[in-house]
C-alpha positions in Angstrom: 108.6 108.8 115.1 109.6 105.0 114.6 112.4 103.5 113.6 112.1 102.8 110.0 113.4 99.0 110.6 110.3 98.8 112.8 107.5 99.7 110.2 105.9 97.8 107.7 104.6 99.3 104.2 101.2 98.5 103.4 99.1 99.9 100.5 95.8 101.1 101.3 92.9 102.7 98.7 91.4 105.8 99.9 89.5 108.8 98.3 90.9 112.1 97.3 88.9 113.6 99.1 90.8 111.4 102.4 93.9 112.4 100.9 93.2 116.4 101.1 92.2 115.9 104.2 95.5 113.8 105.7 97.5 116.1 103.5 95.9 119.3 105.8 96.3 117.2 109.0 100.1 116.6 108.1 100.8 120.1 107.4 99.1 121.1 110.3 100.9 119.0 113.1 103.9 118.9 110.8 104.8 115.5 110.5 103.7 113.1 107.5 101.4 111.5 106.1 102.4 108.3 107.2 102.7 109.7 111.2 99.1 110.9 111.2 97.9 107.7 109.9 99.8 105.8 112.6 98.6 108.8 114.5 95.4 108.0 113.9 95.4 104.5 114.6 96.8 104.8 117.7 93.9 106.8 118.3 91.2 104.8 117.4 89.4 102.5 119.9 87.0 100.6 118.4 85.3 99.6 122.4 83.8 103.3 121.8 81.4 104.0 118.9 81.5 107.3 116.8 78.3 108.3 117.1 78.3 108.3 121.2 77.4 111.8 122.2 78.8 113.6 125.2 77.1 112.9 127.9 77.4 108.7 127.2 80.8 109.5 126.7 81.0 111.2 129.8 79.2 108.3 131.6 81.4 105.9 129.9 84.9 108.0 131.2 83.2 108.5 134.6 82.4 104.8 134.9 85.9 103.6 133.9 87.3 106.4 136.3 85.0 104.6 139.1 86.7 100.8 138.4 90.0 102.2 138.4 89.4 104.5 141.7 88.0 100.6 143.0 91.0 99.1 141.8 92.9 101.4 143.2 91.5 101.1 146.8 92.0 97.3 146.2 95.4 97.6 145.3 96.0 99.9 148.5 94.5 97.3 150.7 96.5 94.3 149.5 99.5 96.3 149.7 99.1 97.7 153.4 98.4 94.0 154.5 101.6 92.9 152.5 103.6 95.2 154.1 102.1 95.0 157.5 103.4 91.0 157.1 106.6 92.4 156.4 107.0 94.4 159.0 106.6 91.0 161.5 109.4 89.6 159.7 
């Protein structure tokens, strides 16, 4: 949980029937109200829409898996080269 100096209090309408339903997911992970809302915000990336099914959002992770392995091998080769300089020094 955050520091209470770091938070900010907003006010924010929602419907009774959101407010069973945070009250269950508080009691559940057994925190707050407030933490599952942060919780929940934390959470939410709007780059991915709700109504993707599994196997686009299986396409989607496996694609972003790809860049970063391709990163990754970029990364490697800059590295080897700067330590192979380096090493001549």
């Amino acid at each position: 949980m955050q520091a209470a100096s770091d938070l900010v209090r907003k006010q924010y309408l929602i419907a009774p029937r959101q407010i069973e339903k945070l009250q269950l997911l508080a009691k559940k992970q057994k925190s707050s109200a407030a933490e599952v809302v942060r919780m929940a915000i934390d959470a939410f990336n709007p780059d991915v829409p709700a109504d993707m099914d599994e196997s686009e959002l299986f396409d989607l992770v496996s694609a972003r898996v790809k860049e970063a392995i391709a990163d990754t091998a970029t990364t490697r080769k800059r590295l080897k080269k700067t330590l192979a300089l380096l090493g001549e020094k």
